[in-house]
C-alpha positions in Angstrom: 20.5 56.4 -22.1 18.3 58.8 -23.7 14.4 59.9 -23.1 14.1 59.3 -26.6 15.9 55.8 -26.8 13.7 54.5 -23.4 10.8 55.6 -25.0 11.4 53.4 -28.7 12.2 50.4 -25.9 8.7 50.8 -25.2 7.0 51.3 -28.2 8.3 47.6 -29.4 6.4 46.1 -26.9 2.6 44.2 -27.2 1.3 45.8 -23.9 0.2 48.8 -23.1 2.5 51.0 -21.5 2.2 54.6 -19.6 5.1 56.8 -18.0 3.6 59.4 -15.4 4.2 61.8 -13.3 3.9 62.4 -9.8 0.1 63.6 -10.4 -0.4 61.0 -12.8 -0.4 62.9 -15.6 0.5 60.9 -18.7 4.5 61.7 -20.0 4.6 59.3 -22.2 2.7 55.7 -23.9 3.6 53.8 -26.5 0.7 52.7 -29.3 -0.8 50.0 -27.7 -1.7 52.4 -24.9 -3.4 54.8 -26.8 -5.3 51.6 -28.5 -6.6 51.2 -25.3 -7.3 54.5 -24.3 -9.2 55.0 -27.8 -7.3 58.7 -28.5 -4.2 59.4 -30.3 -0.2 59.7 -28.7 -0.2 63.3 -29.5 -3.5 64.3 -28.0 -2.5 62.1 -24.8 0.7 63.8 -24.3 -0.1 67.3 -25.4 -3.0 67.7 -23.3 -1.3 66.6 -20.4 -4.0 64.1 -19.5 -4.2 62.1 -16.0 -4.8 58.3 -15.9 -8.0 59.3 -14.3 -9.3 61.3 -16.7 -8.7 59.0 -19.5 -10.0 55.9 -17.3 -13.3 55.5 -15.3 -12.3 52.5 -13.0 -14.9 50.4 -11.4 -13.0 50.2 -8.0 -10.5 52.0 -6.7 -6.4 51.5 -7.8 -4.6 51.0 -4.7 -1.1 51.8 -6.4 -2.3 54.7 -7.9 -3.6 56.1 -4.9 -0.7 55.6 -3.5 1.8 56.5 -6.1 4.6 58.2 -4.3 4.7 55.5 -1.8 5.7 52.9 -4.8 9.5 52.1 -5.5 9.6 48.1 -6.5 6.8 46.7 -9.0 3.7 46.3 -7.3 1.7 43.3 -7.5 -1.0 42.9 -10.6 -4.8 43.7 -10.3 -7.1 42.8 -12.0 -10.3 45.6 -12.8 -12.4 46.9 -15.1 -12.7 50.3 -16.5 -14.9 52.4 -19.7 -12.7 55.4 -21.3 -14.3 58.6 -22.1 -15.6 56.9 -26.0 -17.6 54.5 -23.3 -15.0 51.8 -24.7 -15.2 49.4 -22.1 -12.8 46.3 -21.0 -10.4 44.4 -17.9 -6.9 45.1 -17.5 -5.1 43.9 -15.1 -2.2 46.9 -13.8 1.2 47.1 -12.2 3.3 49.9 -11.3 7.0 50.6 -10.8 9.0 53.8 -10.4 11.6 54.5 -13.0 14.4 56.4 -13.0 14.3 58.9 -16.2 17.6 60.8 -15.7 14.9 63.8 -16.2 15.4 65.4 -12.4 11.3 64.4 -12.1 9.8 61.6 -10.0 8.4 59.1 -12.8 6.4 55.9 -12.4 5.6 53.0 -15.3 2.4 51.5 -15.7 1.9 48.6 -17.3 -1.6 47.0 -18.4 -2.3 43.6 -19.7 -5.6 44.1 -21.7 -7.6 40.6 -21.0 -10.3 41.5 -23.4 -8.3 42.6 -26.1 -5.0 40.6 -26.3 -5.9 38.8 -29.4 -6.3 42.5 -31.7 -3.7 43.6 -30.0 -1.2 41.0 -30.8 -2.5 40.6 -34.4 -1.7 44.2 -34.9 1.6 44.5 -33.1 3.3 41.6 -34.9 3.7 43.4 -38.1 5.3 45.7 -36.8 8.0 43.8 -34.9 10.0 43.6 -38.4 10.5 47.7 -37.7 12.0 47.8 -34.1 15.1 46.2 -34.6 16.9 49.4 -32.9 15.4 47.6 -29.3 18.2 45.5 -29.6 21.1 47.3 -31.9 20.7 50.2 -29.0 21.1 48.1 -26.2 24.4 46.6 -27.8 25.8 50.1 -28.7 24.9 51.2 -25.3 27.1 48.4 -23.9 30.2 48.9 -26.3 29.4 52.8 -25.3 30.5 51.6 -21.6 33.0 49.7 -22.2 35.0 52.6 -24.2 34.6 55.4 -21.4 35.6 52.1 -19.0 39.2 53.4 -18.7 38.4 57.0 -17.8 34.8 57.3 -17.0 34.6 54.9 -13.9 31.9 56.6 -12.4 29.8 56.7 -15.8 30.4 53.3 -16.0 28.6 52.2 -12.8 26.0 54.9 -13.5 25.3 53.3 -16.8 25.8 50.1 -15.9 23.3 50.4 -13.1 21.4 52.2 -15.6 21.3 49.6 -18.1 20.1 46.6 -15.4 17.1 49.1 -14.6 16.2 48.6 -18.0 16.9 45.1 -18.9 15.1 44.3 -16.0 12.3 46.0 -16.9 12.5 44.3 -20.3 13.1 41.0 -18.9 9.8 41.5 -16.9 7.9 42.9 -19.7 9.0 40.1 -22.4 7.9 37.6 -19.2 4.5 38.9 -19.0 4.1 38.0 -22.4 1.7 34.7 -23.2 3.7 33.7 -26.3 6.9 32.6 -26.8 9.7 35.0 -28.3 12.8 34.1 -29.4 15.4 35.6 -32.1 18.3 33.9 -34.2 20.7 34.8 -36.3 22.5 34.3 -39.5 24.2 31.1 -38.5 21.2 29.6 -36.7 22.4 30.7 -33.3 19.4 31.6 -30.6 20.7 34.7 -29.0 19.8 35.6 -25.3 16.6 37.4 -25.9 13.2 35.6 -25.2 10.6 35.6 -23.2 9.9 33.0 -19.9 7.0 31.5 -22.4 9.6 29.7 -24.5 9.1 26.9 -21.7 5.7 26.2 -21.8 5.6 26.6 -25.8 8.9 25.3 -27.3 9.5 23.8 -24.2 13.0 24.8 -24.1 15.4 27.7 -22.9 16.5 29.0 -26.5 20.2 30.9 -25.8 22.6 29.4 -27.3 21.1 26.4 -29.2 20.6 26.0 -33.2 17.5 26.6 -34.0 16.8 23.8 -36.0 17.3 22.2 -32.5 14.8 24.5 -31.2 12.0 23.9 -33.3 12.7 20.0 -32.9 13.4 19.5 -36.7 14.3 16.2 -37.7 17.8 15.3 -39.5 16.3 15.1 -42.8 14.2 18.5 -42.1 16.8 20.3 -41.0 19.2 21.2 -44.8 16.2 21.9 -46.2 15.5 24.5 -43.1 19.1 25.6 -43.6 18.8 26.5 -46.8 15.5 28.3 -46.4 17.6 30.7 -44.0 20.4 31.3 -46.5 17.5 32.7 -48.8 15.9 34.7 -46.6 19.4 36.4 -45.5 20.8 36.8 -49.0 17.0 38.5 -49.6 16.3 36.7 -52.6 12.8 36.7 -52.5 10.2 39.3 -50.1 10.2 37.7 -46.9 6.2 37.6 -47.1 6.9 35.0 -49.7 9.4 32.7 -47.9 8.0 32.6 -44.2 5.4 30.5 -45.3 8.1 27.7 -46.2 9.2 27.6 -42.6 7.8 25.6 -40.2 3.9 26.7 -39.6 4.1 24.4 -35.9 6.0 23.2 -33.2 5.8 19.4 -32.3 4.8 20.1 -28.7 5.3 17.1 -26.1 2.1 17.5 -24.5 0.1 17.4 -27.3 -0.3 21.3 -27.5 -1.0 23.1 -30.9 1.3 25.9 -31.1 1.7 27.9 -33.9 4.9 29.3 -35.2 5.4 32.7 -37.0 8.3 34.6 -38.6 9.3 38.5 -38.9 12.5 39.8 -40.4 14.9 41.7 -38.1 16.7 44.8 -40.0 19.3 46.9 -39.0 19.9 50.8 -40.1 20.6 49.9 -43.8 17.4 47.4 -44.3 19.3 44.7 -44.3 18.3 41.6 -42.5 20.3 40.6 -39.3 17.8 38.6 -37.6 14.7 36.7 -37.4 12.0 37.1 -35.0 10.0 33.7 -33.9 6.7 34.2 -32.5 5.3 30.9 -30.5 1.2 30.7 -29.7 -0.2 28.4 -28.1 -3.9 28.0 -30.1 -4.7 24.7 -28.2 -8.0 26.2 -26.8 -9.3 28.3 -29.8 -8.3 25.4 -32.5 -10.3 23.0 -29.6 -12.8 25.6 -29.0 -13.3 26.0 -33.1 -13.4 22.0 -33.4 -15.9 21.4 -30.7 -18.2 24.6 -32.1 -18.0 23.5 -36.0 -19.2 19.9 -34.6 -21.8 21.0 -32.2 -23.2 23.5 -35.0 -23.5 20.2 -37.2 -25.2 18.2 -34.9 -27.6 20.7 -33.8 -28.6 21.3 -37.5 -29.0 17.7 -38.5 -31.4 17.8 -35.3 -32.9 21.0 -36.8 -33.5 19.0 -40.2 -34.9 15.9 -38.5 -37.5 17.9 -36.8 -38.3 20.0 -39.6 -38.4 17.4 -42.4 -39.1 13.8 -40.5 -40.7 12.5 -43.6 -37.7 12.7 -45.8 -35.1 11.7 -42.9 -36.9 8.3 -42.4 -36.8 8.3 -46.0 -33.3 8.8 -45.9 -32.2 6.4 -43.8 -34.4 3.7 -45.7 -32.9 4.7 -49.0 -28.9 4.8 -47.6 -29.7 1.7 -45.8 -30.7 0.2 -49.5 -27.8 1.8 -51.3 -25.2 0.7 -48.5 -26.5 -3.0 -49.0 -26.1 -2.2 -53.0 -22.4 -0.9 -52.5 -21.4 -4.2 -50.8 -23.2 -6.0 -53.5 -21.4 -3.8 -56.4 -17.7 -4.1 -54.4 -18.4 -8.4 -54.7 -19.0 -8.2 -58.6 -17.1 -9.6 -61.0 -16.3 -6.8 -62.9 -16.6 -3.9 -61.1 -19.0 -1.9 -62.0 -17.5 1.5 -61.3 -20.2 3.6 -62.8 -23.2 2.2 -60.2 -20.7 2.6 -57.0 -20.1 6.3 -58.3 -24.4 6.7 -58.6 -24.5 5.3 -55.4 -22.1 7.3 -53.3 -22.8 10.5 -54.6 -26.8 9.8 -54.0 -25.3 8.7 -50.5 -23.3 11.9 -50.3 -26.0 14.3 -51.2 -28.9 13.2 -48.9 -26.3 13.2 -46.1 -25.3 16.6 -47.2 -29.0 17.5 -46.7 -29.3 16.4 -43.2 -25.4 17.8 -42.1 -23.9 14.4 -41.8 -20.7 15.7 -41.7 -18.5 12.2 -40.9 -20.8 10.1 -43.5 -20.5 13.2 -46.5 -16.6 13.3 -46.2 -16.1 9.6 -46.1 -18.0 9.4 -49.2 -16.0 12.3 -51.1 -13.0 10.5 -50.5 -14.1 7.4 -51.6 -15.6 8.6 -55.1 -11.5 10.5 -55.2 -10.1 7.0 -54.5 -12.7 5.5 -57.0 -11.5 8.2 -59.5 -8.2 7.3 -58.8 -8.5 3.6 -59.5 -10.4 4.0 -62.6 -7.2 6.4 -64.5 -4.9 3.8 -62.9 -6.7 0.6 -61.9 -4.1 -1.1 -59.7 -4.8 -4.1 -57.1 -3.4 -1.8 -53.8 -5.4 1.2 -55.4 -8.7 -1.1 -55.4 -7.8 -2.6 -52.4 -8.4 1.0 -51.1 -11.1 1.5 -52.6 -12.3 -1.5 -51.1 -11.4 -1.0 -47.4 -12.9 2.8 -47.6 -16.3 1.9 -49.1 -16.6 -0.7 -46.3 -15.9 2.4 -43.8 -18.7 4.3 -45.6 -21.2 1.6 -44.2 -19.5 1.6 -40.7 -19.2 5.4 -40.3 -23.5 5.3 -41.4 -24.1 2.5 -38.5 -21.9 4.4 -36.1 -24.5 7.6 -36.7 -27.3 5.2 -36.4 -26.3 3.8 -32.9 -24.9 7.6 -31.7 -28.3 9.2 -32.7 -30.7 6.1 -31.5 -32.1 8.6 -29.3 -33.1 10.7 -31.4 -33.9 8.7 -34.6 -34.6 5.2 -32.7 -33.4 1.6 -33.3 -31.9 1.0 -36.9 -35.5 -1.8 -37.2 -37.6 0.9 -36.9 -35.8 3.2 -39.6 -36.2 0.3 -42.3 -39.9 0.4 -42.2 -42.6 3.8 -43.7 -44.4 4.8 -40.8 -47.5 6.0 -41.5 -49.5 8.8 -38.9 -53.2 8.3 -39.0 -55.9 11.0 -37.6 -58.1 9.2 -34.9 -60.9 9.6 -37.0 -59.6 8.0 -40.2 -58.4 4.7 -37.7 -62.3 5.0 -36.1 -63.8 4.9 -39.5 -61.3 1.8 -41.0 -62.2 -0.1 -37.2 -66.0 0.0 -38.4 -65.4 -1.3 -41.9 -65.1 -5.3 -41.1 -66.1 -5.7 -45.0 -64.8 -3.0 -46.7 -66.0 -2.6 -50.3 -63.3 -1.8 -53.6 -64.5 1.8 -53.6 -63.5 2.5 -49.6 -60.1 0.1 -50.4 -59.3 2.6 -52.7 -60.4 5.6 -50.2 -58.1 4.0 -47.3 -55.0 3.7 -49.9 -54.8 7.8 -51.2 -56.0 8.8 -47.4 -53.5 6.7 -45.5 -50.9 5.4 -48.0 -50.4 7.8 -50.8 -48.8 11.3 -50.0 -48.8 14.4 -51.2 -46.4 15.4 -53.8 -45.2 18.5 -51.9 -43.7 15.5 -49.6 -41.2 14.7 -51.4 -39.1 17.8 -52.9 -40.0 20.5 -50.2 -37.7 19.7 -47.5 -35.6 20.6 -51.4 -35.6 24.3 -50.8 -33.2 23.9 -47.5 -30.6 22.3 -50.0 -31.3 25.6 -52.5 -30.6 27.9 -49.5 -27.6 26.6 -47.8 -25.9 26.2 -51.5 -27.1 29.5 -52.9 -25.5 30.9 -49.5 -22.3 29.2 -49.5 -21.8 30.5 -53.0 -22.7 33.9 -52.9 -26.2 33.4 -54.9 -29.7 34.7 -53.9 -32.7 32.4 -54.8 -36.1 32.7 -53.7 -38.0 29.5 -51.5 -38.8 26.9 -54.1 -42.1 27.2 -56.2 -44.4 23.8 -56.0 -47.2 22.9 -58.6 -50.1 21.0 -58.9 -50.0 19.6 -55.2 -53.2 18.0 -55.3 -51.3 14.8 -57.1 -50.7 11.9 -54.8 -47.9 9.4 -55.1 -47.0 5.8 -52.9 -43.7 6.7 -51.9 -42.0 3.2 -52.0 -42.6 3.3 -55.6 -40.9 6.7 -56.3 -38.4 7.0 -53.1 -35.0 6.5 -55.6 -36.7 8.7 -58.5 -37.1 11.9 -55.9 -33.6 10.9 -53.3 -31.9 11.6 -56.9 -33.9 15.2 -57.7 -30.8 16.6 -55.5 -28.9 16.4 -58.0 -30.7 18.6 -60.0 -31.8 21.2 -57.8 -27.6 21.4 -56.6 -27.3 22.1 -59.7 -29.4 24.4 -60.5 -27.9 26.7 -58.0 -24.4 25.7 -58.6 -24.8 25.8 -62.8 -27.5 27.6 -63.4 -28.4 30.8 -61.2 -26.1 33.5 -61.7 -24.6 36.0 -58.7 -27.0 39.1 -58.6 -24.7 41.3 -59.8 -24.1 39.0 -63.1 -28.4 39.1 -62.9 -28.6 42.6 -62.8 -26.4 43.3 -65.6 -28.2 41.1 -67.5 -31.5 42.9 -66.4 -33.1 39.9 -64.6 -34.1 39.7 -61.1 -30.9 39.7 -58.6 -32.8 36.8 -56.9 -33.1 33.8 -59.1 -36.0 31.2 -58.9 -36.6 27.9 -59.0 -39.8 25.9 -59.5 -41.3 22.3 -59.6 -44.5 21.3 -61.6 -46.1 17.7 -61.5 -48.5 16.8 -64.6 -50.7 13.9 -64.8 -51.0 12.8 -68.4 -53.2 10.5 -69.7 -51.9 8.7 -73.1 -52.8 5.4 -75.3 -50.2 3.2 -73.1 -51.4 4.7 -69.8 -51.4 7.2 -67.2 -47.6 9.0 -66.8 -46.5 11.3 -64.0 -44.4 14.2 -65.5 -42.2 16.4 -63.0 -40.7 19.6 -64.2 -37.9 21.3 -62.6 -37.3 24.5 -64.2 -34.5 27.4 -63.0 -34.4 30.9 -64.7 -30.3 31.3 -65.0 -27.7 30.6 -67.4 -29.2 27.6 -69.4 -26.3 25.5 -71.2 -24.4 26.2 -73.6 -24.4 23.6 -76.3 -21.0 25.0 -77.6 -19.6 24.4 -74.1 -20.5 20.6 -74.2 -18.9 20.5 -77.8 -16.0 21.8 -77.2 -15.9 19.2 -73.6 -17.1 16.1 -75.5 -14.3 16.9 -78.3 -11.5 17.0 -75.6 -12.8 13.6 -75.0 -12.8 12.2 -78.6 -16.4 11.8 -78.4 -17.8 12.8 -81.8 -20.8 15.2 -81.7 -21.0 17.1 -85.2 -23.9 15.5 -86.7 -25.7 15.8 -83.4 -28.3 18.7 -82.8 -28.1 21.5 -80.3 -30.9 19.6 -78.1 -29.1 15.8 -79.0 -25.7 17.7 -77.8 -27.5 18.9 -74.1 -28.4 15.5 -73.5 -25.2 14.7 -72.8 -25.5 16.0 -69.2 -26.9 12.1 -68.8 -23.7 10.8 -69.6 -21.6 9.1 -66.5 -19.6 11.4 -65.3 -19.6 14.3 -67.5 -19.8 17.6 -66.5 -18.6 21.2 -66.9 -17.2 21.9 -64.0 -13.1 22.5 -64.5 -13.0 21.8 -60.5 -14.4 19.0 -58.0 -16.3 20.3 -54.9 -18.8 18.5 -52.4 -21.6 20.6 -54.3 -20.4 19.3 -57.7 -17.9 18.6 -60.8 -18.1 14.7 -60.8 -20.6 14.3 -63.6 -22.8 11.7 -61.3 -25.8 13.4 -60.4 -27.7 14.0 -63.7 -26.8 10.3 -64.6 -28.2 9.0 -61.5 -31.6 10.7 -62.5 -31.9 9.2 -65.5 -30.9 6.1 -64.0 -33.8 5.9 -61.6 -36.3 7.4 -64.1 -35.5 4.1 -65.9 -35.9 1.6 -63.6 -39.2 2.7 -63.2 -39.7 2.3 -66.9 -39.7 5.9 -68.0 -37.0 8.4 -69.0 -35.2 12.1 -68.8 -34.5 15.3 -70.8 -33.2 18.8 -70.8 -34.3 21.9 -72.6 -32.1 24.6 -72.1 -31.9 28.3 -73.8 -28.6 30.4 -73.2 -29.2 33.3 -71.1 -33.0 32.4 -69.9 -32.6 29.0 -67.7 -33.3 25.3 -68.2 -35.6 23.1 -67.8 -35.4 19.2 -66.3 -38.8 16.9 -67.5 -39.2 13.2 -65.5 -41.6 11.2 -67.2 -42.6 8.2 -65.4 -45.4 5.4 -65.5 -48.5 6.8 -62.8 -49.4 3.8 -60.5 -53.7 3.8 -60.6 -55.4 2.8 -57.7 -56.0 -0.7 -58.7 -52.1 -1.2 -59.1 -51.4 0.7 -56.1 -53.3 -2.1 -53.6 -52.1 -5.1 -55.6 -48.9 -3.5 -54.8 -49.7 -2.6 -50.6 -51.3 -6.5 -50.7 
């Protein structure tokens, strides 16, 4: 065969390959070489550079030093090296002379990059769809022989012993391979090409079998898989399109994941002759990935603990409360379907907040299989319903006993507890008769707490979802601090603000490119004010939550509350916003974890209620909206009849 037809042989292959000369200089590499080398082919060649002076080894390369002593391939080793761009990496290198038909001693080098196997296999796939020559050369090569056969005995063997050379040295390269490489053809037939990794992927020798066979498709896969191939050989559609439709994995015996991947063989005329399967085995990176993503999650739900203790203990009181409501809800006859969604999306968001991965998805698909139910209420879709809500309060206790170390005994997580400085215990030791005035000192000092307490730990939920959505927001503003509040009283009333501050970010802040051209700030803001207000009926707690974005548009909730049949017209542009309230209404075209259910707004008013007061919304296109919470204020008389 040709110099030029050896050297396309090796420019199909992953690895980087180097033909040299007696004094090493370079005659020829294939692109992945000169990946590795960090130049170009032609400035390789053309300057005539040696291995050593495109490669600074760290130790010595036995077979390099001893070039001219090497006939058979030489065993692998491993080293490390830097080019002359300080590009370092491993390798691990093998040599073996080779017979050119050039008249000039010749050696290949083969490297196996360690360190950059994965960019160099992502790379050289795409391309394998353009050396389908590889193989139609080899064949004409082979009918080639057998037409001199008659008169050209002597070529013959020449050729022939030509031709095992290289299919040798294929064989050994396509074996050195990690991944598994096979190639059928139009009828489904594996022909004898593949690589020795077939066994430990596929876990079969390919040659000769159906492919169908191969991939371990079952009967009822397989004229589906059939019929995919007819397409992609009659070309109806870009191959890009229709690999996807192929099998994506292999059903590996030993519980392996092994990923399957499809390039079009063509011949001369770009027509398709063959197709290329590519078999990796991603058991350790998808284990690697798994293990990382859950780690990561634990190790910020620790984060969160430490950093906000105060509203995890409140956490786990409230879910503990709305888990014992769930199982009251799922007992009622009838259901009410509207509390069970206020509940699990309360649930869902205050997990969220702490990266309670297990307990947030469990309760997603529950509010889809009460969504479900409620467009098509049938017994085996409640029954569902049913069985996964009762998981919801199994997957909670199973966090509870994995994290007792950390959080302690469930007991302790049902009850406030309260730090007191050493001086405030000293001074309530030496009260044996302590008068109203002190009673009421002891209960703001070491029962009330700060209003800060309870939506700061707020401004982590404003930055992970301002993140995740491609949003800028500055930490969240707090007002009026000084105001103290007994927390069993308002506990519900603030574990439901998440809904408003998620939506604030998700609804209301723009990206800040849609802020600049609007001329505002590209970082959006956010900020929470607490009033005292004194009134004929009492003392009232007011709490503002107040964003700078898009505000709502009253039009938009028309034109949603029409494609409901809910009529609107004689309704004011204010009346109209307060639909927001309404059980699961929203905006949102599309559900995600963050929102698009239409529970959280709801659940806000529903608390603000309970406690005997109410909720509104003022909102102006274009310059933001504004939440207001109006709720009775406990006084300090109340406040110990309460503790008492």
């Amino acid at each position: 065969m040709s110099k030029k037809i050896e050297q396309k042989i090796f420019e199909a292959l992953l690895e980087p390959v180097f033909l040299i000369d007696s004094e090493k200089k370079v005659l020829y590499c294939n692109e992945a070489a000169a990946t590795i080398c960090d130049l170009s082919l032609r400035k390789i060649q053309r300057a005539q550079l040696t291995l050593d002076q495109i490669f600074n080894f760290q130790e010595p390369v036995q077979c390099l030093n001893e070039l001219k002593t090497v006939s058979e391939s030489t065993p692998y080793q491993e080293i490390a090296f830097q080019t002359h761009s300080r590009k370092a990496g491993k390798i691990q290198i093998t040599l073996q002379a080779f017979d050119s038909n050039e008249h000039q001693a010749s050696w290949l080098v083969y490297f196996r990059d360690v360190t950059l196997e994965e960019t160099l296999q992502s790379k050289y796939r795409t391309e394998l769809d353009q050396k389908e020559h590889v193989i139609n050369d080899l064949r004409s090569a082979q009918a080639e022989l057998k037409n001199y056969s008659e008169n050209l005995e002597k070529m013959v063997v020449d050729r022939t012993l030509e031709i095992s050379k290289l299919n040798q040295t294929m064989a050994a390269l396509l074996d050195s391979l990690s991944q598994g490489f096979l190639l059928f053809d139009k009828q489904g037939d594996c022909l004898d090409v593949y690589s020795k990794a077939c066994l430990n992927t596929i876990q079969t020798v390919p040659v000769g079998k159906k492919i169908w066979e191969v991939l371990g498709l079952k009967e009822k896969e397989t004229p589906g898989f059939q019929k995919w191939m007819k397409a992609v050989y009659a070309e109806m559609l870009p191959f890009e399109d229709l690999a996807p439709l192929a099998p994506q994995t292999f059903p590996n015996s030993e519980g392996k994941y092994i990923q399957l991947e499809y390039y079009p063989l063509k011949n001369k005329e770009n027509v398709t002759v063959g197709i290329v399967v590519v078999a990796s085995d991603l058991t350790q990176l998808i284990e690697a990935k798994n293990i990382a993503e859950s780690e990561r999650a634990h190790a910020k739900m620790i984060l969160h603990l430490v950093k906000n203790k105060f509203q995890f203990e409140s956490f786990l009181r409230e879910a503990q409360e709305i888990l014992q409501k769930l199982n009251e809800v799922s007992q009622t006859d009838p259901f009410d379907a509207d509390g069970e969604f206020r509940l699990l999306h309360t649930l869902k968001g205050g997990a969220a907040m702490f990266s309670i991965k297990s307990v947030v998805e469990l309760c997603h698909s529950t509010e889809t299989a009460l969504t479900e139910w409620k467009a098509d209420p049938i017994d085996t879709k409640f029954e569902n319903l049913k069985d996964l809500s009762e998981k919801v309060s199994l997957q909670f206790s199973q966090f509870l006993k994995d994290n007792q170390d950390i959080i302690g005994t469930p007991e302790k997580s049902k009850q406030r507890r309260v730090e007191l400085s050493a001086q405030a215990l000293q001074s309530f030791i030496s009260s044996s008769q302590m008068p109203q005035a002190q009673k009421n000192k002891f209960t703001e000092e070491f029962l009330m707490e700060p209003v800060r307490h309870f939506v700061a730990h707020y401004n982590e939920v404003i930055q992970q979802i301002s993140h995740s959505e491609g949003k800028s927001v500055f930490p969240l503003e707090i007002n009026n601090t000084s105001i103290k509040l007994l927390p069993e009283h308002y506990e519900q009333l603030f574990s439901t603000l998440i809904h408003a501050y998620r939506n604030a970010v998700d609804h209301g802040i723009e990206t800040p490119e849609a802020r600049e051209s609007l001329g505002k700030n590209p970082t959006g803001k956010i900020q929470t004010t607490f009033i005292l207000e004194n009134s004929h009926d009492g003392e009232w707690l007011r709490i503002e939550i107040k964003d700078d974005g898009s505000g709502i548009s009253p039009e938009k909730i028309r034109a949603r509350l029409t494609a409901k049949n809910i009529s609107c017209a004689q309704e004011s542009d204010f009346e109209v916003i307060q639909h927001v309230f309404d059980s699961q209404f929203s905006t949102k075209e599309m559900i995600t974890q963050t929102s698009g259910r239409g529970v959280g707004m709801d659940a806000i008013l529903f608390a603000a209620k309970q406690l005997g007061g109410t909720a509104w919304v003022d909102s102006t296109v274009g310059q933001g909206s504004t939440l207001t919470v109006r709720v009775p204020y406990l006084s300090q008389t109340s406040l110990l009849s309460k503790v008492s």
